[in-house]
N, C-alpha and C positions, 0 to 999 in steps of 0.2 A: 665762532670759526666760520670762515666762508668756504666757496667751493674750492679756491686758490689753495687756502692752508690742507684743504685736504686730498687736492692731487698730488702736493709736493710731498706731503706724509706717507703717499703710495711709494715712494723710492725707498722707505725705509719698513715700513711693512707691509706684508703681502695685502694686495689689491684687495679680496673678498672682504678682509677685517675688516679696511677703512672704510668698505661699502654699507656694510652692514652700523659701523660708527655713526656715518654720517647721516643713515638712514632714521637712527635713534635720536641724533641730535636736532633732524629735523623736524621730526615727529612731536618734540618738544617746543621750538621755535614755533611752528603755524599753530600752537595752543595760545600763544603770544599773539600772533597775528589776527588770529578770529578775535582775541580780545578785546585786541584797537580796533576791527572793524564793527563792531556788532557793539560793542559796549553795555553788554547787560553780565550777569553771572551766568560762566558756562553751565551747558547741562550737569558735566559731574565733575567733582571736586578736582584741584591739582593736587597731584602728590611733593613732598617736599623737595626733591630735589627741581622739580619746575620752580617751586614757588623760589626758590633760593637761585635758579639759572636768572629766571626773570629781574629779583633784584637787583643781580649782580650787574645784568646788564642796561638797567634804568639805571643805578646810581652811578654807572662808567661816562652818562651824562651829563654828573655835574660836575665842575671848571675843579673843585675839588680834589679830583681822581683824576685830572688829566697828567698822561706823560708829559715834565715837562714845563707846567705849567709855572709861573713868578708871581703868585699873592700879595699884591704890596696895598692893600686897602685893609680897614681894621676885623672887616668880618668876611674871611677868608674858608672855609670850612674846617678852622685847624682843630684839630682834637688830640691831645697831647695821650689820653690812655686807651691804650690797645682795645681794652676789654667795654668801654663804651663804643670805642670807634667801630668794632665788631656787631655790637649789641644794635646800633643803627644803619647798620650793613654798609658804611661808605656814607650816607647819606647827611650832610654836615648843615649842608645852606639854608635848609627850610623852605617853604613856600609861602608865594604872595610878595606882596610890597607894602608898603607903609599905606599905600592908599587903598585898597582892595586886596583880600585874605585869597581871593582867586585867580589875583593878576597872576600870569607869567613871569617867573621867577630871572634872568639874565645868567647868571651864574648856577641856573640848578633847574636844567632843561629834564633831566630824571623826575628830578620832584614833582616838579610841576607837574608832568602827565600824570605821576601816582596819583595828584591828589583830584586831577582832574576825573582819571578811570574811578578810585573811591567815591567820589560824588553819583556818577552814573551808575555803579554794581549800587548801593545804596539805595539809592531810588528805584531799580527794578526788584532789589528783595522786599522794603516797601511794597510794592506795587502786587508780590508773590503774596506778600503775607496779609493778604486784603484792601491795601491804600490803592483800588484799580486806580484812582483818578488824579495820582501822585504824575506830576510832569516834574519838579525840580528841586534838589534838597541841595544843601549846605554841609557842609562837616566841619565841625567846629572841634582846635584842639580847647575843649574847656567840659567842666563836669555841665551837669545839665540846670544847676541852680543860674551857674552864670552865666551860659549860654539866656535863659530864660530873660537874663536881664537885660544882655547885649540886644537880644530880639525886643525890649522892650525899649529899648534906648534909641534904637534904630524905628519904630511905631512912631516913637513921640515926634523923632525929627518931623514923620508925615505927618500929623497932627499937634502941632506947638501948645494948641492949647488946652486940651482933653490931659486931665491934672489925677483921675480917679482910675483905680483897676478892680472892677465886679471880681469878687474871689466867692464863686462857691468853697463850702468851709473843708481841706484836706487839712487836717494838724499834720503836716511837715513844715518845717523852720522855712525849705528853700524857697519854700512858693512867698513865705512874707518879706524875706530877706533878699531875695531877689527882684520884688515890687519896689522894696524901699532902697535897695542899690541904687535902684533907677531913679531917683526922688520921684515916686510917684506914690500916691495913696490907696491901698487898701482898702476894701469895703467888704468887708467878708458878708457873707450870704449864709444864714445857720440854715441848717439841714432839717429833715422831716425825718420822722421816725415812726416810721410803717412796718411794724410786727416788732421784728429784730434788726430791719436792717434801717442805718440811714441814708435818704435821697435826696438829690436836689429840688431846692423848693423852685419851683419855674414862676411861681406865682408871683414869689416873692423878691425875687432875681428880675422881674417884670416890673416892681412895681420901685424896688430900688434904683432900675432904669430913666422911671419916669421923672420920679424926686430929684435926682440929679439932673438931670438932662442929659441926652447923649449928646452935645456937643461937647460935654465937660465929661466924658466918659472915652476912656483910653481903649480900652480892649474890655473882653471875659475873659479872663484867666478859669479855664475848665480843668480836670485832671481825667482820664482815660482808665487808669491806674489808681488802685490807693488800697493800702489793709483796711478789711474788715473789721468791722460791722457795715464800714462805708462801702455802697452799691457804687459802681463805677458808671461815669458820664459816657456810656458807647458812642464812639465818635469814627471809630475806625472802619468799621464796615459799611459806615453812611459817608464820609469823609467827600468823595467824590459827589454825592446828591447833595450834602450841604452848601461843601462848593459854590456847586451850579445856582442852587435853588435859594441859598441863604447868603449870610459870608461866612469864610472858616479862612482867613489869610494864611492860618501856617499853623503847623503842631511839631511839639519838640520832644526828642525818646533819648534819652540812652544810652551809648555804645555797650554799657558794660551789661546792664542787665538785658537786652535786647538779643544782641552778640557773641557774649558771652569773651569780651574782650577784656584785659586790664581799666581798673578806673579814669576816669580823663578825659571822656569823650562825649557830642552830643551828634544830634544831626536834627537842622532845624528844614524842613519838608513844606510845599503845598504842592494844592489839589484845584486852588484857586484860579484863573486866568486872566480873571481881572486884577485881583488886588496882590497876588501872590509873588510875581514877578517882580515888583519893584518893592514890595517889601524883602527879601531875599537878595536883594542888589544892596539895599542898603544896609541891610545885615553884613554881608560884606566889606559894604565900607567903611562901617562902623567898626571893622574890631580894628585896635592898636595895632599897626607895626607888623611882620613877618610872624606867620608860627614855625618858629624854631627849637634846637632843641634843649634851650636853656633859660625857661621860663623865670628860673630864682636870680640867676643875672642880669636881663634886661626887663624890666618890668613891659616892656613892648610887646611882648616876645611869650608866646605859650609853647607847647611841644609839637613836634611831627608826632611822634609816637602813638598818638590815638589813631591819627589818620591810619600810618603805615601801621598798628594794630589791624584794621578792621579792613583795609585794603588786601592783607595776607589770610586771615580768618574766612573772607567773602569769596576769596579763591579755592580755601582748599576746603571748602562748603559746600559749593558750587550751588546751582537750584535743587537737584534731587538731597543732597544735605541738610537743605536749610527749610528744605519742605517736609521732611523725619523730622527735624528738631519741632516747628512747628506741630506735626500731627500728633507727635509722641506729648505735647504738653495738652492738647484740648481732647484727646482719645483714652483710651481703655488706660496706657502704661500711668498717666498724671492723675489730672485731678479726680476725676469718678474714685477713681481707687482708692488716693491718698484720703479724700473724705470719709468713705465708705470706713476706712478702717479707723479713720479718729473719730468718727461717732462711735465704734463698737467699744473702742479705750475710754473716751470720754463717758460714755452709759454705764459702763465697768463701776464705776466712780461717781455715780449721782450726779454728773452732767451731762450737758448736750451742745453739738457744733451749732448753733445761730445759724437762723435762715436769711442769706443772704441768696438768693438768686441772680441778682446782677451783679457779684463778684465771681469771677473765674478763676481770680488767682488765687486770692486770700481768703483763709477760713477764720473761725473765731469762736473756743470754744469759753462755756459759760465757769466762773471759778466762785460757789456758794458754799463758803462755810457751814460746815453744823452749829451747833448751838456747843458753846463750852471750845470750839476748837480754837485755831489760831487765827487773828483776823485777816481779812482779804488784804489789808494794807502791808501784811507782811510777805506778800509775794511777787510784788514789785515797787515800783520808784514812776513816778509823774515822768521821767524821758521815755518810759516806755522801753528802752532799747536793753541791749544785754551786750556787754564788753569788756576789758582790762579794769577800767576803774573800779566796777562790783568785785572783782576777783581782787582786785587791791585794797579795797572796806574790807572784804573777808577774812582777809588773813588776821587783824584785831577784829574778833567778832562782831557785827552792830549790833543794833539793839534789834533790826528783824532781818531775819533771811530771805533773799528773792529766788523765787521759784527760775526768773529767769537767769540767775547768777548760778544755782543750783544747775542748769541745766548745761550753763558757760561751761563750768569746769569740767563736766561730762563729755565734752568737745561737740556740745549740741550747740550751735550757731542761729542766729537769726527770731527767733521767740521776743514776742513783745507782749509786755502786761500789761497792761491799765485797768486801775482802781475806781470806782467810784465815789473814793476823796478827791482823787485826781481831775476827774471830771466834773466835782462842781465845783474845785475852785478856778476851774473857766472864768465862770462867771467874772467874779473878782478880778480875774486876773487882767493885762491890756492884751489889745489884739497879737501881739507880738512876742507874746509867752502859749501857747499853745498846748496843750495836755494830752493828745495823740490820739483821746478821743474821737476827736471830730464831731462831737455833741458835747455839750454844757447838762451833764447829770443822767448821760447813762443809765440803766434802770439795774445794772448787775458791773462784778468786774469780770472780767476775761483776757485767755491771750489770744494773738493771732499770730500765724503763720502762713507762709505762702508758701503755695506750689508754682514756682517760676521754671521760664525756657530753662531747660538741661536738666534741672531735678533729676535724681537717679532714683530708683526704686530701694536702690541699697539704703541709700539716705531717709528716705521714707519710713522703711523699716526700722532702723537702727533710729530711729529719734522716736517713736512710737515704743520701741523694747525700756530706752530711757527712759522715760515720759510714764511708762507703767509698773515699771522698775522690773520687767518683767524677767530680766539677768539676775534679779534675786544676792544682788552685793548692796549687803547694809552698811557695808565699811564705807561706803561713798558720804563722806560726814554730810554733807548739806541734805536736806528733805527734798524730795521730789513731791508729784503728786497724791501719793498714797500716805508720805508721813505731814504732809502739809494738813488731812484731813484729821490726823488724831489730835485728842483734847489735849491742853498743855499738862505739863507737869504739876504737880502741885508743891510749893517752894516750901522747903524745910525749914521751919522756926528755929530760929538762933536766940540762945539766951541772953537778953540785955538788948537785942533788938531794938531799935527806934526806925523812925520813918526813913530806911537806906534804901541801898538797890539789894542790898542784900536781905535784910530784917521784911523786907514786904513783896518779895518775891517779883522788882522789875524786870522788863521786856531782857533787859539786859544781863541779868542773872539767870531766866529761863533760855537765853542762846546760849552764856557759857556751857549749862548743864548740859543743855542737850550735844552740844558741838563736842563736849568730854566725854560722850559714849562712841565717837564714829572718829576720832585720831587716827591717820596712818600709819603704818608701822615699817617704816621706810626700808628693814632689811627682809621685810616678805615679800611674798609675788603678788600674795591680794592682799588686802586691806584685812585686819583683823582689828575690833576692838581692842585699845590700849589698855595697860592696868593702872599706869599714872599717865595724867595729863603732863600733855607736850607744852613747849611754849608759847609755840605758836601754831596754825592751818597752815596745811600745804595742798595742795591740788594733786590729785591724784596722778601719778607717769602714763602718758596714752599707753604703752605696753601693758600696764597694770590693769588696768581699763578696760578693755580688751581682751584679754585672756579671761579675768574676771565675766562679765559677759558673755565670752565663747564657752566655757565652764556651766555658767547658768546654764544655758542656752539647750547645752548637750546634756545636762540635768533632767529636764522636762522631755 
């Protein structure tokens, strides 16, 4: 509304209102204004109704929204359902051109600037968050595996003939699968292992440099980030003296776990000024076609949605927000604490968290069976990871139970286990099958967990109560880590027995039994041992869960 609309509004209501209206509206507008001028993140957060005025009026930009307007070309911004067309606040055209992901949009002058201001709030939170020597970053709608490779496809063009990428060793799929997106080759780099934790060997990284040559050497693929046991490559607080003093052309984060934004997004960043800027140009040029918002129909085409995630997040953040989030993870409320108290759980229980010094995020603590008890191989699976699929083995019993499947169904999220089966069959394995280790035979198995940005204390707590079983509901059928350390059962002799799973007491006769003492009993509030076995496992109702727990809890 201009000053016009609101003189002629004074004829219908009294003069003071519309002053004080216009006062609030504009109050709201030069929040807008500083933001086109200065282009960093304001000092303190927008409240929702800016962030939602601001849209409104960037995406009344694009040819889209205009009164009036006659579409007769094939990608027009139409969107036929309301509740998408909502969900993207108007904004339909997407950003960029087929030749450049940052060119100027013709039909979607709104977008364009969004993505333009997200690039610059981006690099000043960067910059907030230790990158001082960050001059220019990228925002890419893509996860971070294929951004990595887009950055690597765009490298080659400036180097044709450098065929090889130095991978110090992280066991994540994306870092190998991202190399070879690119048809480029892998060279992983195995790591050293100093006490508990493992490092990059620089010796060795040095010396695979040599053997190659670096003319036939593409990049180092480093990682900043990685669970434990693996010590992380600090790069960020040097990032601007590497720069200057070395080369560091570019590093790539995240939206989601950085942000704390939906999946989907990266932001590829330098510190460089030599070699930085044209590689980020060609970053650029290299992605396919418009980021729009219909990535599954034009294979051209990725989403705005990351963008306009982290554009709306970085608003209503602002710098005093996003500088809490920051302090709240490296200070008293995160990790000191969350450690502090998984050593006193883990020592409860005859282990201990691994010394990792150079990891801040991620812990790891040790998982050594007694003598007679269950083995360590039955408390995870070589992916490491905890998800749907183990909760769907469970429901027909396997033959072992995972501690981290155990903890799924507790609505405990994120726990990763690795065996020291797991770990040596590295060796054997090709580079391209990876065992989460990130060492070839581990001296112990263990899980790890992070304490990542936003972590809540509740969280904390409440996965540690689990984790010790310390809500005291045995009805929860799967083993934690209290019944993981008792000796198994001893399998009942059947008469006429031969070598079954039943007659000699296999892995898979000692889950039925024990999985038939801990059946839910679907019409109580907690879990009570059944009297006959069910047909099937079911997972426990978070309500049930819960009360159970809140029950324990007030018990003690």
């Amino acid at each position: 509304m201009n000053d016009q609309i609101f003189d002629l509004a004074q004829g219908l209501v009294p003069a003071n209102y519309i002053k004080q209206a216009r006062q609030a509206r504009q109050a709201r507008e030069s929040l807008l204004k500083t933001l086109l001028a200065q282009r960093r993140l304001p000092e303190h957060g927008w409240d929702e109704p800016t962030l939602k005025l601001a849209l409104a009026e960037l995406a009344a930009l694009d040819s889209n929204t205009f009164v009036g307007n006659a579409g007769v070309g094939e990608r027009e911004g139409r969107v036929i359902c309301p509740l998408v067309a909502a969900r993207h606040f108007g904004l339909a055209h997407g950003i960029g051109r087929s030749g450049d992901i940052a060119e100027a949009q013709p039909k979607a002058a709104g977008s364009s600037l969004i993505y333009a201001l997200t690039n610059a709030l981006a690099a000043d939170a960067l910059r907030r968050a230790g990158g001082a020597g960050v001059s220019e970053c990228v925002t890419l709608p893509l996860a971070t595996g294929m951004s990595v490779t887009l950055t690597l496809l765009a490298l080659r063009q400036l180097r044709p003939n450098a065929r090889h990428v130095l991978w110090p060793r992280i066991d994540q799929k994306s870092c190998l699968k991202a190399v070879s997106a690119a048809g480029l080759t892998p060279v992983p780099i195995e790591n050293l292992l100093d006490g508990d934790e493992l490092r990059t060997d620089l010796d060795a990284l040095a010396a695979k440099l040599s053997e190659i040559g670096a003319d036939d050497v593409l990049c180092v693929l480093t990682t900043t980030s990685c669970f434990a046991p693996r010590g992380v490559d600090k790069l960020l607080d040097a990032i601007a003296s590497a720069s200057r003093h070395g080369r560091l052309d570019c590093f790539i984060q995240s939206t989601d776990k950085n942000f704390l934004v939906p999946v989907g997004g990266a932001i590829v960043a330098t510190a460089d000024g030599r070699h930085g800027p044209e590689l980020l140009a060609k970053v650029r040029s290299t992605y396919a076609g418009r980021a729009s918002i219909s990535p599954l129909l034009d294979p051209c085409r990725a989403s705005i949605s990351p963008v306009l995630d982290l554009f709306c997040t970085l608003l209503h953040l602002g710098a005093d927000g996003w500088l809490r989030l920051l302090e709240r993870r490296r200070a008293r409320a995160s990790f000191p604490d969350f450690r502090r108290k998984l050593e006193a759980v883990a020592a409860k229980h005859g282990e201990r968290v691994l010394h990792t010094p150079n990891n801040g995020i991620s812990m790891s603590v040790t998982l050594t069976p007694p003598e007679g008890s269950k083995p360590a191989g039955s408390l995870g699976v070589d992916r490491a990871s905890c998800g749907a699929d183990h909760l769907l083995a469970l429901v027909a019993p396997p033959a072992a139970l995972s501690l981290c499947a155990s903890l799924f169904v507790r609505l405990v999220s994120g726990l990763r286990v690795v065996t020291p089966s797991a770990a040596g069959k590295t060796a054997r394995r090709s580079v391209a099958s990876p065992s989460s280790a990130h060492y070839s035979g581990y001296p112990c198995a263990y899980f790890s967990v992070a304490c990542a940005i936003g972590i809540a204390d509740g969280d904390v707590d409440l996965f540690l109560r689990r984790l010790d079983k310390a809500a005291r509901c045995p009805a929860y059928f799967l083993m934690a880590l209290a019944e993981w350390k008792k000796p198994p059962r001893q399998p009942k002799a059947k008469a006429g027995g031969a070598d079954g799973a039943a007659g000699n007491g296999s892995c898979a006769a000692k889950d039925r039994d024990f999985a038939k003492d801990f059946r839910p009993n679907p019409s109580a509030k907690e879990f009570v041992p059944a009297a006959q076995p069910a047909p099937c496992m079911t997972a426990a109702p978070p309500c049930s869960v819960e009360k159970a727990e809140e029950k324990g809890a007030a018990a003690e």
